[in-house]
MOPAC internal coordinates of N, CA, C and O (Angstrom, degrees):
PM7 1SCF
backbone

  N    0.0000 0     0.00 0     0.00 0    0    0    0
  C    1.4563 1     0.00 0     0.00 0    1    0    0
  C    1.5349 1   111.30 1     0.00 0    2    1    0
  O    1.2310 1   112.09 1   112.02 1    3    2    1
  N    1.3373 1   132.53 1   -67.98 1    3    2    1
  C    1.1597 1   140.25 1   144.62 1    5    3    2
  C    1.7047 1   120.78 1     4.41 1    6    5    3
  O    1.2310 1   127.48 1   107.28 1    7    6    5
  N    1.5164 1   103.21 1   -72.72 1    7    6    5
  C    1.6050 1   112.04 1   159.28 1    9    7    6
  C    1.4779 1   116.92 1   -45.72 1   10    9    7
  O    1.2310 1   114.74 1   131.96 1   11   10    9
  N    1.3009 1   127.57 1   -48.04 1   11   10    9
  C    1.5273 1   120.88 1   176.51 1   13   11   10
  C    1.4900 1   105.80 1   -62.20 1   14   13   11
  O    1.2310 1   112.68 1   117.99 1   15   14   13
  N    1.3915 1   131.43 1   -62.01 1   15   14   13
  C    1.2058 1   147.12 1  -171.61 1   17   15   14
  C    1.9658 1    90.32 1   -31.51 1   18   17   15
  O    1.2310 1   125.88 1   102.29 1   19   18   17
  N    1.6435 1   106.30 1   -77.71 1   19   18   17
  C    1.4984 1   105.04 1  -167.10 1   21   19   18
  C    1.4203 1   113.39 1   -66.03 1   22   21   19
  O    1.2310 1   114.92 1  -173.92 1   23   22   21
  N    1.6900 1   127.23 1     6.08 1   23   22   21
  C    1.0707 1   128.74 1  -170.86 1   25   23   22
  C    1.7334 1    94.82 1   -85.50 1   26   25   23
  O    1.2310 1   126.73 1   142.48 1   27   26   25
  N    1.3117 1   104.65 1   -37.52 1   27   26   25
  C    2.0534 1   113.78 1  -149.21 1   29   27   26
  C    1.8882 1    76.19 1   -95.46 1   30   29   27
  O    1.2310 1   116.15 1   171.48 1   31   30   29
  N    1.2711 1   124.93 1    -8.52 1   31   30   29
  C    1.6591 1   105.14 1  -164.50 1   33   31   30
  C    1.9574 1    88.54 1   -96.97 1   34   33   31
  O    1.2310 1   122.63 1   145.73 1   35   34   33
  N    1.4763 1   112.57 1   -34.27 1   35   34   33
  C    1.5070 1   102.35 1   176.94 1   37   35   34
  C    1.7382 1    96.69 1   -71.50 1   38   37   35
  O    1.2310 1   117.79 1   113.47 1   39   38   37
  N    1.2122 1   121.82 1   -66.53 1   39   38   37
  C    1.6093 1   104.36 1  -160.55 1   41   39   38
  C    1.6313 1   109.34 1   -40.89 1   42   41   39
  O    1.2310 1   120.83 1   130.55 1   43   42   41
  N    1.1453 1   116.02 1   -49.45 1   43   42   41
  C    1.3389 1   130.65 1  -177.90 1   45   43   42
  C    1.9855 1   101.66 1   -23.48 1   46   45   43
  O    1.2310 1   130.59 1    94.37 1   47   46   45
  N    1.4367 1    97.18 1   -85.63 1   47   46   45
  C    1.3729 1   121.93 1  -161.47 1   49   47   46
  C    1.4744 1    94.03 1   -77.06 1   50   49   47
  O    1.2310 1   106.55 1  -165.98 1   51   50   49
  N    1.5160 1   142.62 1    14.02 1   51   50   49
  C    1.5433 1   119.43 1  -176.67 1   53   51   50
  C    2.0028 1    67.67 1  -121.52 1   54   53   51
  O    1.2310 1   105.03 1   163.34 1   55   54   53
  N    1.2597 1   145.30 1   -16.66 1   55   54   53
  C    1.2204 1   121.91 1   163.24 1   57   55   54
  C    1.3571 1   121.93 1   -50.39 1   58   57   55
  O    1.2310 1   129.58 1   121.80 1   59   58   57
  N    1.6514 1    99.13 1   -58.20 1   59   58   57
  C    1.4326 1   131.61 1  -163.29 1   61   59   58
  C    1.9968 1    95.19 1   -67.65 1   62   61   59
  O    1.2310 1   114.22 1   116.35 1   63   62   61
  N    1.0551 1   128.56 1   -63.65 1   63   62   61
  C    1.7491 1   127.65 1   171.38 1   65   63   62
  C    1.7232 1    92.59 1   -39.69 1   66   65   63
  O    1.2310 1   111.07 1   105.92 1   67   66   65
  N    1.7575 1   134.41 1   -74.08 1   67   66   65
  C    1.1525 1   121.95 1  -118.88 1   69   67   66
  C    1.9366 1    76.12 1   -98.05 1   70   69   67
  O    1.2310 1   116.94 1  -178.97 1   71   70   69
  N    0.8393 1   123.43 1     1.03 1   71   70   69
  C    1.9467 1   114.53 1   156.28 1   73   71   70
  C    1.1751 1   115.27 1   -81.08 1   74   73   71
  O    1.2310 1   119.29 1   132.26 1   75   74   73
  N    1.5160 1   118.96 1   -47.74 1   75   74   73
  C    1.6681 1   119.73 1   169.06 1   77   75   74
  C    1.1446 1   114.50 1   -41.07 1   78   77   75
  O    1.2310 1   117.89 1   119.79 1   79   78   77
  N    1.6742 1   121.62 1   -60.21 1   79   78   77
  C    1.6170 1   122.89 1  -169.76 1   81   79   78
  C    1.7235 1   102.61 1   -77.29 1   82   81   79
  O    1.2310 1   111.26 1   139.84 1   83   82   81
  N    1.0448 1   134.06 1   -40.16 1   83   82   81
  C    1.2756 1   126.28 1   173.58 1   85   83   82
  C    1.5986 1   116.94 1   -53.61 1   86   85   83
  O    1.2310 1   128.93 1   131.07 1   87   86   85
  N    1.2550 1   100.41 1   -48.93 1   87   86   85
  C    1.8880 1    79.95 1   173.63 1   89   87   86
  C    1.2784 1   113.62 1   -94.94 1   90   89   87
  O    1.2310 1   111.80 1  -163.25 1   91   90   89
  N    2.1558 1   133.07 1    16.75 1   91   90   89
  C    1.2114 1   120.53 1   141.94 1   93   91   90
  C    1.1971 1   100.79 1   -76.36 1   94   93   91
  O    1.2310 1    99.23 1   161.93 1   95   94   93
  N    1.3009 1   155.01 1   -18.07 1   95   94   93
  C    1.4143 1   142.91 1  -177.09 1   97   95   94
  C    1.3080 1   117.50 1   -63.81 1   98   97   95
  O    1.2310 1   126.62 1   129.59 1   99   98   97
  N    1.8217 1   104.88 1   -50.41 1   99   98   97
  C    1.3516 1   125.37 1  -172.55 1  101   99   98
  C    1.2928 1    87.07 1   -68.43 1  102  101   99
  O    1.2310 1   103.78 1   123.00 1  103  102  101
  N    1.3125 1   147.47 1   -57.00 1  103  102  101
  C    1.3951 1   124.26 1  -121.75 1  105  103  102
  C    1.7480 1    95.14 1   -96.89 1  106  105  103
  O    1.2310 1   120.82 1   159.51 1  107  106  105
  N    1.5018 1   116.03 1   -20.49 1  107  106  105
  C    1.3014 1   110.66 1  -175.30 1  109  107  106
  C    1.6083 1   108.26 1   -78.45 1  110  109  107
  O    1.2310 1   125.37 1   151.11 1  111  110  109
  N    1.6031 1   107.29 1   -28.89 1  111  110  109
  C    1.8019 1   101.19 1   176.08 1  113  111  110
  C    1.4685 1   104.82 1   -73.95 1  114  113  111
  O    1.2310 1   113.05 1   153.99 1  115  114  113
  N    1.3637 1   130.74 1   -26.01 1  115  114  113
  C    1.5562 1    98.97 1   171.14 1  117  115  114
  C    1.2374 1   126.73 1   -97.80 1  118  117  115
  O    1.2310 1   115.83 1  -173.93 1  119  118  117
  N    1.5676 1   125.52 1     6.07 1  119  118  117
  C    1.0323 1   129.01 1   150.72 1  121  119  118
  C    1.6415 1   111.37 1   -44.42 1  122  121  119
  O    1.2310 1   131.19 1   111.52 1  123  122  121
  N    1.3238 1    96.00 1   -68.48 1  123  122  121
  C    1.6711 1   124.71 1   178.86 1  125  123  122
  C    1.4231 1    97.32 1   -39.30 1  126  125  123
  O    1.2310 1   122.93 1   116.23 1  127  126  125
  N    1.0409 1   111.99 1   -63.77 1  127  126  125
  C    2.1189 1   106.82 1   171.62 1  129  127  126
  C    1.2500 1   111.79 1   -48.90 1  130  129  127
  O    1.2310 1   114.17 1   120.51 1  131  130  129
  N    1.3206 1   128.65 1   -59.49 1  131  130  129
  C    1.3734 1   136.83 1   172.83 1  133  131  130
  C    1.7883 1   115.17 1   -18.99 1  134  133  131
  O    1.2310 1   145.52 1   127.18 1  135  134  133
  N    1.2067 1    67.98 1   -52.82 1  135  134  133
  C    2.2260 1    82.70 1  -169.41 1  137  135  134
  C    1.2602 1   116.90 1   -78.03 1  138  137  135
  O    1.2310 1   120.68 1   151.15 1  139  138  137
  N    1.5286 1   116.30 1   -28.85 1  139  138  137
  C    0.7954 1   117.82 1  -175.17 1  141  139  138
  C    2.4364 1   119.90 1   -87.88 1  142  141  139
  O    1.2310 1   139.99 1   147.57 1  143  142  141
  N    1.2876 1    78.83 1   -32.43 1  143  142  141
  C    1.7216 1    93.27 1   162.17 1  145  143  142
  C    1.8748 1   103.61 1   -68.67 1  146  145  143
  O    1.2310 1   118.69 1   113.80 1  147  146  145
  N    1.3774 1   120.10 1   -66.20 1  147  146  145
  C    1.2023 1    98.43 1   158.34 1  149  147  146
  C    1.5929 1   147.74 1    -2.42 1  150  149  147
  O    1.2310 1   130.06 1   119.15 1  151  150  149
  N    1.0735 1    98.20 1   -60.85 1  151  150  149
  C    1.3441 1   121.56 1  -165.50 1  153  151  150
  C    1.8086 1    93.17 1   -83.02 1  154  153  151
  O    1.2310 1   121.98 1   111.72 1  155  154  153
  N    1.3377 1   113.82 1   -68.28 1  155  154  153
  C    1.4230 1   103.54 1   177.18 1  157  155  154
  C    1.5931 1   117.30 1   -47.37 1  158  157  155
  O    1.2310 1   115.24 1   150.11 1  159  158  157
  N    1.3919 1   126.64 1   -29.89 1  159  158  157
  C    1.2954 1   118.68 1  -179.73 1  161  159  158
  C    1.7483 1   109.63 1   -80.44 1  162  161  159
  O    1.2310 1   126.88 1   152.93 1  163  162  161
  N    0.9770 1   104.37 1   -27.07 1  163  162  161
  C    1.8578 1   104.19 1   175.71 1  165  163  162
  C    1.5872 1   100.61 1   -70.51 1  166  165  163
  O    1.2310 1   116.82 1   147.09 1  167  166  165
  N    1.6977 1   123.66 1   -32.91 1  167  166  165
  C    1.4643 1   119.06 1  -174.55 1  169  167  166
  C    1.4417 1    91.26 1   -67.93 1  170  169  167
  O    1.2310 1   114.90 1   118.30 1  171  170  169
  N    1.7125 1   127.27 1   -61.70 1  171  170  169
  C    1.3322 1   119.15 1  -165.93 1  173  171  170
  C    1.5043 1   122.29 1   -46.51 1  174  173  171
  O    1.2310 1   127.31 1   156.15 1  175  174  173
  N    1.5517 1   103.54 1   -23.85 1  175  174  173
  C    1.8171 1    97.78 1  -156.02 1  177  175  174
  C    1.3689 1    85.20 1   -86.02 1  178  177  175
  O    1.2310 1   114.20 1   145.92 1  179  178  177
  N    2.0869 1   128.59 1   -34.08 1  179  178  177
  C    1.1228 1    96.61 1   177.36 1  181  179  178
  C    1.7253 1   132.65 1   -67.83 1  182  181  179
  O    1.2310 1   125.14 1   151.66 1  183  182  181
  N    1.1169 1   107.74 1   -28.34 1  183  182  181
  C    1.4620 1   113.47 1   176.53 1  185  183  182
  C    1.5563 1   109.19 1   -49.16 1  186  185  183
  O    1.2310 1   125.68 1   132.78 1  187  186  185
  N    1.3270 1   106.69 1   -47.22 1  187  186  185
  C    1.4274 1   108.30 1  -174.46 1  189  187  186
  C    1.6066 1   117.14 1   -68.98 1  190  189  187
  O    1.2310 1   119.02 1   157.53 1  191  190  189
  N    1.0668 1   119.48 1   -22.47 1  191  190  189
  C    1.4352 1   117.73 1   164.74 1  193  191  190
  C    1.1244 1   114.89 1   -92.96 1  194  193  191
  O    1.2310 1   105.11 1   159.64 1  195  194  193
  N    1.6552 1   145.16 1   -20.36 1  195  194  193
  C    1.0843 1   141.16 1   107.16 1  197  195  194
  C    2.0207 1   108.81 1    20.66 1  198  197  195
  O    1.2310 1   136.99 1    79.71 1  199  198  197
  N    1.3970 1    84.71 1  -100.29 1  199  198  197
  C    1.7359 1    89.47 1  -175.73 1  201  199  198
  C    1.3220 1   109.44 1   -79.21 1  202  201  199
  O    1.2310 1   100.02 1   165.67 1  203  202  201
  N    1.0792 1   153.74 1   -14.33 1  203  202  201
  C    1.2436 1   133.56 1   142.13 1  205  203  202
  C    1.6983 1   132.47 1   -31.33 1  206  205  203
  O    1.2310 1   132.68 1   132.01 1  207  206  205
  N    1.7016 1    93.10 1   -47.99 1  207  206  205
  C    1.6303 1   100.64 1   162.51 1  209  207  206
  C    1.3766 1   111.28 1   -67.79 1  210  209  207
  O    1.2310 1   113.49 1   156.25 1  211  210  209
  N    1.3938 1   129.91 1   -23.75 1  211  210  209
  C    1.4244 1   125.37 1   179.15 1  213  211  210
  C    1.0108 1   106.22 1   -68.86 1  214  213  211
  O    1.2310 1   109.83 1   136.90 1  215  214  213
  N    1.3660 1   136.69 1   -43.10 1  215  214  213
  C    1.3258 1   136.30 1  -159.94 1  217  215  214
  C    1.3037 1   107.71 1   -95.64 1  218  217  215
  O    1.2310 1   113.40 1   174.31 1  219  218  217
  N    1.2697 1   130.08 1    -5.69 1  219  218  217
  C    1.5081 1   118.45 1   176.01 1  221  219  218
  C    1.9000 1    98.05 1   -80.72 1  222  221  219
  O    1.2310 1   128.94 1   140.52 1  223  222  221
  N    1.6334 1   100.38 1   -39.48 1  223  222  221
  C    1.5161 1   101.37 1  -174.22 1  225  223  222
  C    1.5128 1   107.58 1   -45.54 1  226  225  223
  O    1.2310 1   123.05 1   115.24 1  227  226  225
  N    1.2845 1   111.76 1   -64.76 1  227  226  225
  C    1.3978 1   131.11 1   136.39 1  229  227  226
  C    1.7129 1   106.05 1    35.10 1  230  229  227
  O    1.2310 1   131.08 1    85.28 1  231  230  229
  N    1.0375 1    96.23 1   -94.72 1  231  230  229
  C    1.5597 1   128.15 1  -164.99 1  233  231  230
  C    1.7560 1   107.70 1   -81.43 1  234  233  231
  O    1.2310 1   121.10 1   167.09 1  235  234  233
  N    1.4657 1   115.50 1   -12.91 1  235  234  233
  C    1.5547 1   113.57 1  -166.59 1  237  235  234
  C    2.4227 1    88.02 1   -96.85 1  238  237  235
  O    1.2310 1   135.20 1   161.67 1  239  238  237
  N    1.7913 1    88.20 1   -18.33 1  239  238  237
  C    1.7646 1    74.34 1  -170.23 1  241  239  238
  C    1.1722 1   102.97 1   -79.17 1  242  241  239
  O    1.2310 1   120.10 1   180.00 1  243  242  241

């Protein structure tokens, strides 16, 4: 009896640990995505105002 008891107390808690670290795993790679899309959209908006200022010059010659 004993043996079942510590059998259902490891499955139990190696569920309960390997859900904890899985969604710290998950949650740090989409952070990690997060920042990194970020970052490309701050490069795009500068580019895009970039040529926006080109194109007004553009239009003033």
């Amino acid at each position: 009896m004993a043996g079942n008891t510590w059998a259902y107390v490891r499955i139990i808690s190696g569920t309960i640990l390997g859900g904890i670290l899985g969604f710290y795993v998950m949650d740090r790679a989409e952070k990690s995505y997060k920042e990194k899309v970020r970052e490309r959209l701050r490069k795009y908006e500068i580019e895009m105002k970039k040529r926006e200022k080109l194109d007004e010059v553009e239009e003033s010659l």
